[in-house]
GUZADREN-927824 format. One record per residue (C-alpha): x, y negated, z negated. Coordinates in steps of 0.1 Angstrom, whole numbers, plus 5000, padded with zeros to 4 digits. Each point is the difference from the previous one (the first is absolute). Example, Ala and Ser with C-alpha at 12.3 -4.5 7.8 and 13.67 -1.06 7.14 Angstrom:
BEGIN
512350454922 501449665007 
***
This chain:
BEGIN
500050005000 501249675010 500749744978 498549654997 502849815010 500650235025 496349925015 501249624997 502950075017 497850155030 498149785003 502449664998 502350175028 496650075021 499449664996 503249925019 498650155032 496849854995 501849664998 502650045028 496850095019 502250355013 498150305017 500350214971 497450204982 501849884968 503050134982 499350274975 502949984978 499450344978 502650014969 500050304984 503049854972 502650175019 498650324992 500950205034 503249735004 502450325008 497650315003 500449925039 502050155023 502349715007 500549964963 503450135000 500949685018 498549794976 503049974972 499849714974 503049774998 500650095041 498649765030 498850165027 500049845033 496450155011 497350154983 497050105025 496349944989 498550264995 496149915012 501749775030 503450205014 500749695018 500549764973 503150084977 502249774978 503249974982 499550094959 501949944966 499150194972 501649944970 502250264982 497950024968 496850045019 497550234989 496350055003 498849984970 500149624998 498749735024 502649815017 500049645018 500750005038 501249735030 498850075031 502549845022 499649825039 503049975021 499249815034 501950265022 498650314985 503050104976 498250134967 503950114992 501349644995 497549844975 500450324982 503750014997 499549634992 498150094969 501650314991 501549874975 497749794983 497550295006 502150234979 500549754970 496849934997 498150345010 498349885029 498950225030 500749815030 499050115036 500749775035 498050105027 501650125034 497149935021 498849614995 501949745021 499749675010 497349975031 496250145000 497949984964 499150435005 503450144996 500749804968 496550114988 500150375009 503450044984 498749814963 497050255002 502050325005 502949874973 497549944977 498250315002 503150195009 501649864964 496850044976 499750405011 503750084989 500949734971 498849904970 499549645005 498649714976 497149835023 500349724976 503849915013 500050065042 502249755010 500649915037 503249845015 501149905036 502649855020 499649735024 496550075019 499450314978 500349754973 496849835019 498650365002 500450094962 498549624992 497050105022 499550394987 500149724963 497749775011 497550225010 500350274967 500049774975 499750164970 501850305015 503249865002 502049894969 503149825018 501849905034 503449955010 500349815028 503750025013 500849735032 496149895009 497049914981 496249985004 498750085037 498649655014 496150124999 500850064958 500649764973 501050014967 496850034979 499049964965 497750365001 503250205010 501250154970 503550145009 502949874991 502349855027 503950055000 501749855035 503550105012 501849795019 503849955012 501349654999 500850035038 496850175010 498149775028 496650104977 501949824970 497449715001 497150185004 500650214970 501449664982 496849785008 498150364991 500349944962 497949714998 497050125014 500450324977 500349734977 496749865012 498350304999 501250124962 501650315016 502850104975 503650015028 503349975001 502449905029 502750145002 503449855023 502550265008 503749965018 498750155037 498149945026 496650135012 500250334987 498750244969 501349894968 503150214991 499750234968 501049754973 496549745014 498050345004 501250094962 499049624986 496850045024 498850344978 501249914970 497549695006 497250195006 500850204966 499849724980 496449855017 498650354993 500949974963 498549635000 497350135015 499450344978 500650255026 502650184983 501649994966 502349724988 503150105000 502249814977 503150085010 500149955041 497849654992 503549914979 502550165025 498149825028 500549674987 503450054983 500950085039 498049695015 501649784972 503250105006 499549945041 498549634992 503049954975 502550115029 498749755025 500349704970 503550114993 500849995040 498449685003 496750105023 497249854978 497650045027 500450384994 499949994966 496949855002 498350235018 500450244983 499049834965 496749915023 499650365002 500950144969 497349744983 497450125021 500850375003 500650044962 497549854987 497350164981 502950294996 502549794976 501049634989 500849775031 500249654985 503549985002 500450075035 496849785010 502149734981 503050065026 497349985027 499249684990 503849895001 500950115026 497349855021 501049654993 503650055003 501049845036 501750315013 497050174998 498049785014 502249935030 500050405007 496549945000 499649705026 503250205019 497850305003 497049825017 502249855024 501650295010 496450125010 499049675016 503350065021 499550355007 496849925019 501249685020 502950255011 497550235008 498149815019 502449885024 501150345006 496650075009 499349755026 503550085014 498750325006 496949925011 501649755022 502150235013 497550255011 498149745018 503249905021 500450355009 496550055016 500349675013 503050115019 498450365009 496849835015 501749715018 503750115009 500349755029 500149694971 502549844985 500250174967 499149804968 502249914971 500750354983 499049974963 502050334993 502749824999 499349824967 498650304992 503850155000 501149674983 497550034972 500650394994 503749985001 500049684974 497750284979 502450295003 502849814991 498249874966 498550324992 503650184999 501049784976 502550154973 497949814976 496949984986 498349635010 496449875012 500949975035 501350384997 496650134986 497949815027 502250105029 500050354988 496049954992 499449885038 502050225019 498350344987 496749864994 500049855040 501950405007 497750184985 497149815015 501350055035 500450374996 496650044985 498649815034 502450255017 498350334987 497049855012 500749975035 502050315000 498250254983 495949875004 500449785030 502550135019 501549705018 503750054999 501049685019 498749774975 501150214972 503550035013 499749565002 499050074962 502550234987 503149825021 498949664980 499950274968 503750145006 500749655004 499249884965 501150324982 503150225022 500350194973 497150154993 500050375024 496250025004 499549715017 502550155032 498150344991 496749845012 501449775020 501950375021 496450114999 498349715018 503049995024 499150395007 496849935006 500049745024 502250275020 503649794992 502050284993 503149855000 498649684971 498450294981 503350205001 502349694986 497049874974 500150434985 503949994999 499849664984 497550124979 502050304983 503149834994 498149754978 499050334983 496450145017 500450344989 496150115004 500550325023 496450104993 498749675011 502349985037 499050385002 496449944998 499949695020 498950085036 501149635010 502850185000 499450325025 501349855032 503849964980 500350344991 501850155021 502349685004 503550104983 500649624990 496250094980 501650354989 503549854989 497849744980 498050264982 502950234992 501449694983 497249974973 500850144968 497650294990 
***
């Protein structure tokens, strides 16, 4: 017989279909406490304190995900769990991400291998068979389902949120925030905790994030990493769980527990006092703003809302402050005229296609070229400044947005001359990036330009491509097989 919170539990994750207005009958999440979690016949593979790479569901033998079970796991208890969205489909990566933290803290933690950035349905399928997949084998506490997410699976994990309500008890957002059609709002009752390197191009959305959370009386925490856009690396994923612990003791949803509360903030005390002694108030600051809010109700914070208060008015704080805001008011100026560049010189380009007879007009991609190489030259920088952050910010955020609009017209539209236009302005901004000239080898391949496609691929793997599944696969790629330049290039990719 199933529990009432199990019944809850049903019928909050149904309610996420019914929102998200999916073609599902409804997701009928069945726990049975994690009585039958290794009486199947893949249960060898299931070892606590091991991560495996792929777990198949059961019910849906095309949805699978990566899995961390921690070593003390048994069934006799109920356990918390993240349910993790990587944007490429890598449930591995969150999960090694959060190994760690998952182990220190006895968390479950599973990433799915089948939701990726694109079409609403594949994210959806996968969180129904995850969810169903987990409550059949584990024991998990349906009071503490957290959901995290990098980048647009950190959109997807806000939205699965958003729509459950009550069903979710926290989100960690690494690299992206709400999706446009959500805002923060004062009936959500998770907690929010954002991840964010100091170089990633999403750095001001996440920043300008807190105060609507703010707004909306959603308990958060931002937290600014050394990196770029990427998942937080263990020691953020650590600070991101051990957050989460102490809001479920504020909250009542498990036992105080002395002891971590006053190793927790002997170890957040001894971070703020490290940034004071190395003269970086602004950091210090921070995280005495968080300590006040995240500890309270759970022990004394007086003393460090005092040191708030200090700090606040002291002028080095309030210059990193101002400094901060302009770095984002730059960041999107730069933005923008790297934009219209490109837009510019896209219209130049069909100007010249359709009227090749004219005298050609003044070719924007050469400021273009001025403007990016001014960029690079900032963003490698031996060290750390303002204009080093924004150039770094611009040049991956305006990348990244290129190759998205690249995997468009490759993979849905199918119009290789305009996506080779998009991926050469791409390689332009970021040479060192290897799946830019993988995509861009593609759309050379499938406009028929052999000899492009050949020298984009070789480019391609000595910037490190190494995906031999992926070029396999690919049948953009069946007219080069036979070539031995196409062999030579594959032989050279490391297994």
């Amino acid at each position: 017989m199933k529990s009432i919170s199990n019944k809850r539990t049903k019928r909050a994750f149904q309610a996420i279909i019914v929102v998200l207005i999916c073609d599902l009958a409804g997701l009928a999440v069945s726990s049975h406490a994690g009585s039958a979690a290794f009486a199947d016949q893949d249960a060898k593979a299931i070892i606590p304190g091991s991560l495996i790479d792929k777990l198949v569901c059961r019910e849906k033998p095309e949805q699978s995900y990566a899995l961390y079970l921690p070593s003390h796991y048994t069934a006799d208890r109920k356990w918390p769990i993240l349910y993790a969205f990587d944007p490429g489909a890598r449930g591995k990566v969150p999960v090694e991400h959060y190994q760690e933290a998952a182990e220190k803290f006895g968390w479950i933690v599973v990433g799915s291998n089948n939701s990726r950035n694109g079409a609403w349905q594949p994210s959806v399928d996968a969180w129904t068979a995850m969810t169903n997949d987990t409550h059949e084998r584990f024991s998990i506490d349906d009071a503490r389902i957290y959901v995290s997410g990098f980048s647009g699976g950190a959109r997807v994990a806000l939205t699965f949120a958003s729509a459950c309500r009550d069903c979710i008890a926290g989100v960690i957002a690494s690299g992206a925030g709400f999706p446009p059609s959500i805002q923060p709002a004062q009936e959500m009752r998770f907690a929010f905790y954002g991840t964010t390197g100091i170089d990633d191009f999403n750095f001001a959305e996440l920043n300008l994030l807190e105060e609507q959370l703010s707004k909306a009386g959603i308990k958060h925490h931002i937290e600014v990493f050394e990196g770029r856009h990427e998942w937080p690396p263990s020691r953020v994923a650590v600070d991101a769980l051990a957050w989460m612990e102490l809001d479920a003791m504020a909250l009542g949803k498990i036992e105080r527990d002395a002891k971590r509360i006053d190793d927790l903030w002997k170890t957040r005390m001894s971070e703020a006092n490290a940034f004071e002694e190395a003269r970086k108030p602004y950091d210090a600051y921070q995280i005495y703003l968080d300590m006040s809010n995240s500890f309270r109700g759970l022990r004394e914070v007086s003393a460090v809302e005092s040191r708030v208060k200090e700090l606040r008015n002291t002028a080095a704080v309030r210059d990193a402050i101002r400094d901060e805001q302009q770095q984002i008011k730059r960041q999107r100026d730069v933005e923008a005229q790297l934009s219209a560049l490109i837009a510019a010189g896209d219209r130049t380009r069909l100007q010249q296609d359709s009227q090749p007879g004219d005298d050609p007009p003044i070719d924007p991609t050469v400021r273009l070229h001025e403007l990016v190489s001014a960029l690079r030259r900032q963003s490698v920088a031996t060290q750390d400044s303002s204009a080093r952050r924004v150039a770094r910010r611009v040049l991956e955020g305006v990348y990244i947005g290129l190759f998205e609009r690249a995997s468009n017209l490759l993979q849905v539209q199918q119009r290789y001359d305009e996506a080779v236009r998009v991926l050469t302005a791409a390689t332009e901004i970021n040479p060192d990036r290897p799946g830019g000239f993988y995509f861009l080898a593609w759309a050379q391949a499938g406009k028929g330009e052999k000899k492009k496609a050949l020298q984009a691929l070789k480019t391609a793997v000595e910037k490190g491509f190494s995906d031999r599944a992926s070029l396999s696969s690919n049948r953009a790629f069946d007219s080069l097989r036979e070539n031995p330049e196409f062999v030579k290039i594959v032989e050279t990719i490391r297994p």
